[in-house]
N, C-alpha and C positions, 0 to 999 in steps of 0.2 A: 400572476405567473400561470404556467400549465392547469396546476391543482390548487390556485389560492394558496394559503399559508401552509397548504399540506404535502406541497410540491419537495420534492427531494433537494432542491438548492435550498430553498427554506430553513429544512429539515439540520441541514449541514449547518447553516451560518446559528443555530439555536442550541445543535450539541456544542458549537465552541463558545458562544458568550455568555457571560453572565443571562438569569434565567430572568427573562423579562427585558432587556437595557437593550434589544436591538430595533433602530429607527429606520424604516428605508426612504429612499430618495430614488426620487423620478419613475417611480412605479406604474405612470399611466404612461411611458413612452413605447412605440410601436415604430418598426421597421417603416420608413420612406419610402423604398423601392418598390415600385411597380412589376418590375420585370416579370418575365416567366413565369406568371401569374401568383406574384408573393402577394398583389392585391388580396388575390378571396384566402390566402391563409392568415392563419389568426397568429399574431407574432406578441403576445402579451409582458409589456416590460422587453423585446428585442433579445429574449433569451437569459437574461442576465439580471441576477437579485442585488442591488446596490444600497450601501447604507452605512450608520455608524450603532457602533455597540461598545458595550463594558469586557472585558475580561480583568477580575481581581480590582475592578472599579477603574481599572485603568483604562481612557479612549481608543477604542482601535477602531479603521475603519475598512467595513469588507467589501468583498463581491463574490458573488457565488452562481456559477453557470447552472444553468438547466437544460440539461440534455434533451426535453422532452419537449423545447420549440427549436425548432429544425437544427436537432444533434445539437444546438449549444455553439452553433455555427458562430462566427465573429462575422458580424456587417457594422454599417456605418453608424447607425444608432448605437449598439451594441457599446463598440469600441470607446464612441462618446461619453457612456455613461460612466467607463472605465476611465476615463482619462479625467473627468470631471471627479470622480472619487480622488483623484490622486492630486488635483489642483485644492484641493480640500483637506486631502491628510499632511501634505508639505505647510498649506496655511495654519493648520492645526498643530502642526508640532502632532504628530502622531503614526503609529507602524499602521499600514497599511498589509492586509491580505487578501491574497486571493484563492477561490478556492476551486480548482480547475476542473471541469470536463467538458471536454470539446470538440468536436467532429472535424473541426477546424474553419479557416474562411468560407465566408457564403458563398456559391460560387454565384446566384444571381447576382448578386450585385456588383462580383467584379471588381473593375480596379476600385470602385470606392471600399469594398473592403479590404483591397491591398494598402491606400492608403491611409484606411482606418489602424490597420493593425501597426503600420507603421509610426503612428500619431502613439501610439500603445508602447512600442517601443522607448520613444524618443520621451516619453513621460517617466518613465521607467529610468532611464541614463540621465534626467535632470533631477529626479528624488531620490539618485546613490549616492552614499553618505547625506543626506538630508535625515531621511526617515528612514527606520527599521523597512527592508519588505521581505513579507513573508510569504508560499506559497505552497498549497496543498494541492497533487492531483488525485481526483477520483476516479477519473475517467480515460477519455484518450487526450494523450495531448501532442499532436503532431506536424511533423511539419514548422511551418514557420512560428506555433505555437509554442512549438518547444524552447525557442528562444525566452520566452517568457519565464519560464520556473527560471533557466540560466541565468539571466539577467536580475534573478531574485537576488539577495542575503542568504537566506534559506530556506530550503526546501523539503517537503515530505510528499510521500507517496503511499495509496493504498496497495496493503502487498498484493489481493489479486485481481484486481480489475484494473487498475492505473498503469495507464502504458506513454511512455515518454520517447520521444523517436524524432530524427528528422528523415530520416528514412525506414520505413519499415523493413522488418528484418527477412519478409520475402522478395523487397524489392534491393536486395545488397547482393551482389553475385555471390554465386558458394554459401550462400546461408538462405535459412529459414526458419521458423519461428521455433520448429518441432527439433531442429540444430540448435540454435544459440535463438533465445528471444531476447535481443538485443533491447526490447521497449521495456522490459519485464521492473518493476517497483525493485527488485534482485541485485539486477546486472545496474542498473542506472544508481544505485547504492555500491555496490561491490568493485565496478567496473571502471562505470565512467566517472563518479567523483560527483554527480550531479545531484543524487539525494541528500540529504544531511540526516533523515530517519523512517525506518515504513513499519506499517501495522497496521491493524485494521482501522476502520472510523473512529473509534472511541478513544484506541490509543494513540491516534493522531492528533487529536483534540488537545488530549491532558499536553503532548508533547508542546504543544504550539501554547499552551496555556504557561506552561513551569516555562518555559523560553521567554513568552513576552512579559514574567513574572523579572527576569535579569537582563531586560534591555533597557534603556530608556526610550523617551518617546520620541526624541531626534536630537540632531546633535549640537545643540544649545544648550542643552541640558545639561551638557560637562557628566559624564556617567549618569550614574545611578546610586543612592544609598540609601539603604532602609535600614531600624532600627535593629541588634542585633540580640538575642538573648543567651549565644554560646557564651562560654569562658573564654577569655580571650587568649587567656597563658594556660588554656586547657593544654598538658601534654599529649602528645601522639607517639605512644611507645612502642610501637608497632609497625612502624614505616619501614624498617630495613627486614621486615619478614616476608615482605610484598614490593621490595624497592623496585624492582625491574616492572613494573605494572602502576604508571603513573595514573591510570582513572581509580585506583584505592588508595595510591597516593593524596591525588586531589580531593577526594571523598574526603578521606579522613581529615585534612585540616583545613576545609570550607566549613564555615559556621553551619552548622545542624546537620554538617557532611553530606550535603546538598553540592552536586557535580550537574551540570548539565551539556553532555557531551555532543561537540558538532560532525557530522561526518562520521558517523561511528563504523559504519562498515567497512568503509574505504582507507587506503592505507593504513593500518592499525598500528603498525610500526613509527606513525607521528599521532598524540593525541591532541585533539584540540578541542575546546569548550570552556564553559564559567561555572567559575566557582563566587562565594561572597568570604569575605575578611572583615570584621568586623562592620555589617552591612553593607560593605564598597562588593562592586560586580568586577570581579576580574578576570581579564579572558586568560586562560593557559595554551601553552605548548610546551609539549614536553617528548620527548624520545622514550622507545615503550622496546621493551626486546623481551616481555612477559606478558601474556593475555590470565588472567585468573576469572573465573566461575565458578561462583559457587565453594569459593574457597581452594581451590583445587585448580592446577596448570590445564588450560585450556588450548595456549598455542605459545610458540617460540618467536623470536626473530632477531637478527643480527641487530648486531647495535651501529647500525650505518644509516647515512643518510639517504632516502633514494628521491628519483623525479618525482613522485606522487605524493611523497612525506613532503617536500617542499614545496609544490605548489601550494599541495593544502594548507600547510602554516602560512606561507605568503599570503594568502586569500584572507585568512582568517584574519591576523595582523593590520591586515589594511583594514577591513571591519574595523576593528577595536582602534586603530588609529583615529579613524574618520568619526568614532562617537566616543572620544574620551576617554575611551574605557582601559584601563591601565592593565599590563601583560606581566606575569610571571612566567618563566620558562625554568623546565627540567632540561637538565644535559646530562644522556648517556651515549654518546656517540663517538665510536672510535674510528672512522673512517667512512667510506661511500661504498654504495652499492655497487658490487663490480660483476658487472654482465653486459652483452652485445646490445642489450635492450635497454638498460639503464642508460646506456652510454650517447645513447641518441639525444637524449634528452636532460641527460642529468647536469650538465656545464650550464645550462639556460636556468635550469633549477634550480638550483644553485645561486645564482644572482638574483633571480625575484626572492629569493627566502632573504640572500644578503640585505638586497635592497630593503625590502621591507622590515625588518628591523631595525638596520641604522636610519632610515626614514623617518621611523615612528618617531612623532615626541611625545606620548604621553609614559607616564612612568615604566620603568621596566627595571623589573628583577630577573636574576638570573639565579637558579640550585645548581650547582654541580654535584650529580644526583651519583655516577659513578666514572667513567672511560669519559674524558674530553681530549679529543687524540687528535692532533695534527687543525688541517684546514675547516676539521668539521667542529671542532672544539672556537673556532674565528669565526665560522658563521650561528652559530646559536649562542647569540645573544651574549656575547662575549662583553668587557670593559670598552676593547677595541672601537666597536661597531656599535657603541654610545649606553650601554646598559647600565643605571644609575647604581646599583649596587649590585656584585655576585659575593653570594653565600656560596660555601658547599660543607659538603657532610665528612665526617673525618674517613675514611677511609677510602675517597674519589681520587682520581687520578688526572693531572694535567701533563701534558707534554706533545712534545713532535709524535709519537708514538709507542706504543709496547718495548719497555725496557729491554726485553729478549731478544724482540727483533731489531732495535736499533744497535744493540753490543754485537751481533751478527753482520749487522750491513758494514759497521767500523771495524770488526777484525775480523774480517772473513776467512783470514788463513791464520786465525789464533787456534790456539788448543780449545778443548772442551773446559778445561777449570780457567783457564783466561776469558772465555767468553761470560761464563758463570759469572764469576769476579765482575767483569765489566756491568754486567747486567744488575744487580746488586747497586755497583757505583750507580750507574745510569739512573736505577730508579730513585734512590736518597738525592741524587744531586735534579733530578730534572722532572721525573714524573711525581714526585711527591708534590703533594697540597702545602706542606709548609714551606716548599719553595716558591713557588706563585702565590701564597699571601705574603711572603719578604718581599717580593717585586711587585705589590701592589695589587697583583691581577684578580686577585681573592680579600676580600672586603672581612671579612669573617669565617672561620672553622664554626658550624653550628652543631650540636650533636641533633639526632634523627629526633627525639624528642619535642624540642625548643623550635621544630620549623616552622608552625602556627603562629607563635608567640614572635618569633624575627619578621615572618611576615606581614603579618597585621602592623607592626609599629615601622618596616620600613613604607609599610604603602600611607602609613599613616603622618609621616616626616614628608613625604614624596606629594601631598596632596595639592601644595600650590604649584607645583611644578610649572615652569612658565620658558618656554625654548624660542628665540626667534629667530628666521631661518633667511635666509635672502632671497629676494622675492625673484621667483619663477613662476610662470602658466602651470605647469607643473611636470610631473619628472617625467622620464623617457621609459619608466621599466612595469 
């Protein structure tokens, strides 16, 4: 490469694996193209560090750009090497990453690095759902590059050099970078949905390290489980003092209170990520309308469902579908997000979140953590919509909606003590939990305590789980 082993892509692929375990491949390969005199430059390895290594003893196989032979540019060598890594990680059963900085296409060489990067692509959409992939930017990564982390599983970014973009934010009318830097490790977390975590090099690493610690290495694998040494009917006495904040939720009743959350920045009002139940990796989503730090209220949020909370759990879901990995879901949700903005896109959200749940066959539980109100209480992970068992906790609420407001809407020209009254009725007869577990809809009353202990022995009942579905190419959503 640029510097031998001292080169900055090097450098990268050695803080994340195990210390020693990294092999490369095709290290004496050099750019083909002649053109505009890429002959007399030295293109060593075509920019790009290829190989396989250890994290946690387990096979992963990387790639890591060198910004320091022509920017990290992608040509037709280049892209080769990439696509041969990945015909490799799919044979292997194994996650593949990559670790980005990029200037972007070469421009000598043209369309062959157009249709290099497209070869890059098309390797990319035949190893999803195959293999974990994973993708770290360091650098720039733009243009049609940036299809690349998207097309990932998951993604990280460094927070201040890593710029992610298909348009630069001075090439967007009305903006510029010193207004809104749309490319910013920030905004592509906060904004666009497209990071899953940023921080500097180091904390990237660990990030990427505790992640491929609860994936498996593809999806033959049927999950993941490793041995566990929590209690397994360890109580959590402490869950209704933080209820409205499902990542201390989760914490607390994953084995050794090990949470590892995806998307953290972005829509905070849906959580998603894995937790483990006696060694099983299970993905969650849960409904969040408490942020805590540090012990202490950091942020609020309605307890609605919006377009961003949905896609994101849709996305996630389909992950955990596609590699086995079995979903527990929190429900606090008492309606939708109501605003001009929501509205554009929230009916479409909507249905990928539906879709992707009732779609799902590997196992699924559902908590009814507190408010399951109306249409939004049928899309998360309802009985309805195939969810193999719902728990909830005694003092959660099912119904059409808010007792107060439904005794209002049926006697709108009642008095103030008949509305009262009705509202009272309303709630014993409809929004109470011991009504929907009479009807089925609720499998068990658990108290806040015992939620470890139910969960661990439902996912543990649920392990042969076996769904067969009628054969389709597959779905429309």
């Amino acid at each position: 490469m640029s510097n031998g082993n001292d080169n900055l892509a090097m450098q990268r692929i050695a803080g994340l694996v195990d210390e020693n375990s990294f092999m490369e491949i095709g290290s004496l390969v050099t750019a083909r193209s002649t053109d505009f005199d890429l002959s007399s430059t030295d293109t060593p390895s075509d920019g790009v560090v290829t190989g396989h290594g250890l994290i946690d003893g387990n096979l992963v196989f990387v790639y890591s750009q060198d910004a320091g032979v022509l920017g990290g540019t992608i040509g037709e060598m280049h892209a080769k090497k990439i696509a041969g890594l990945y015909d490799m990680a799919v044979k292997m059963g194994a996650p593949i990453i990559g670790l980005i900085d990029c200037a972007g296409m070469r421009l000598q060489e043209s369309v062959d690095a157009l249709e290099a990067v497209g070869t890059l692509y098309a390797k990319q959409v035949a190893a999803s759902g195959v293999v974990p992939q994973i993708t770290a930017v360091f650098g720039t990564c733009g243009g049609g590059m940036a299809v690349v982390p998207a097309l990932s599983d998951f993604t990280f970014a460094e927070t201040e050099k890593a710029k992610i973009f298909v348009n630069s934010p001075n090439a967007i009318p009305g903006n510029n970078a010193g207004k809104c830097d749309s490319s910013s490790a920030q905004f592509q977390s906060e904004e666009a949905g497209t990071v899953d975590g940023i921080g500097s090099a180091a904390e990237i690493y660990a990030q990427i390290r505790e992640l491929v610690a609860m994936l498996p290495g593809n999806n033959a694998q049927a999950g993941i489980v490793d041995s566990c040494a929590d209690d397994l009917n360890r109580a959590c006495t402490s869950l209704d003092t933080m209820k409205g904040d499902p990542r201390y939720v989760l914490s607390e009743i994953s084995d050794g209170h090990v949470f590892v959350e995806t998307k953290a920045g972005y829509a905070k009002e849906m959580v998603t990520g894995f937790i483990k139940l006696n060694g099983m990796t299970i993905g969650a989503v849960a409904n969040a309308t408490e942020l805590y730090k540090d012990g202490e209220k950091a942020e609020e949020f309605e307890a609605s469902l919006t377009s961003r909370g949905c896609n994101k759990a849709a996305d996630f879901i389909a992950f955990c579908d596609a590699f086995e990995i079995p979903i527990v879901s929190f429900t606090n949700a008492a309606g939708f997000k109501a605003c001009m903005c929501a509205e554009k896109n929230l009916a479409k959200a909507l249905a990928r979140l539906t879709y992707a749940f009732a779609n799902a066959t590997v196992p699924k539980v559902n908590v009814i953590a507190d408010k399951a109100y109306g249409s939004a209480y049928a899309v998360m992970n309802s009985k309805a919509l195939g969810a193999d068992l719902v728990y909830a906790w005694p003092d959660a609420k099912v119904g059409m909606m808010d007792a107060a407001l439904a005794a209002k809407i049926m006697y709108a020209d009642a008095s103030a003590d008949v509305i009262a009254e009705k509202t009272k009725e309303y709630d014993a007869l409809q929004d109470n939990i011991q009504s929907a577990a009479r009807r089925g809809y609720v499998d068990r009353i658990v108290d806040y305590a015992d939620t470890r202990k139910y969960l661990v022995a439902a996912f543990e009942m649920l392990y042969t789980k076996n769904v067969e579905q009628p054969y389709k190419k597959h779905g429309a959503k």
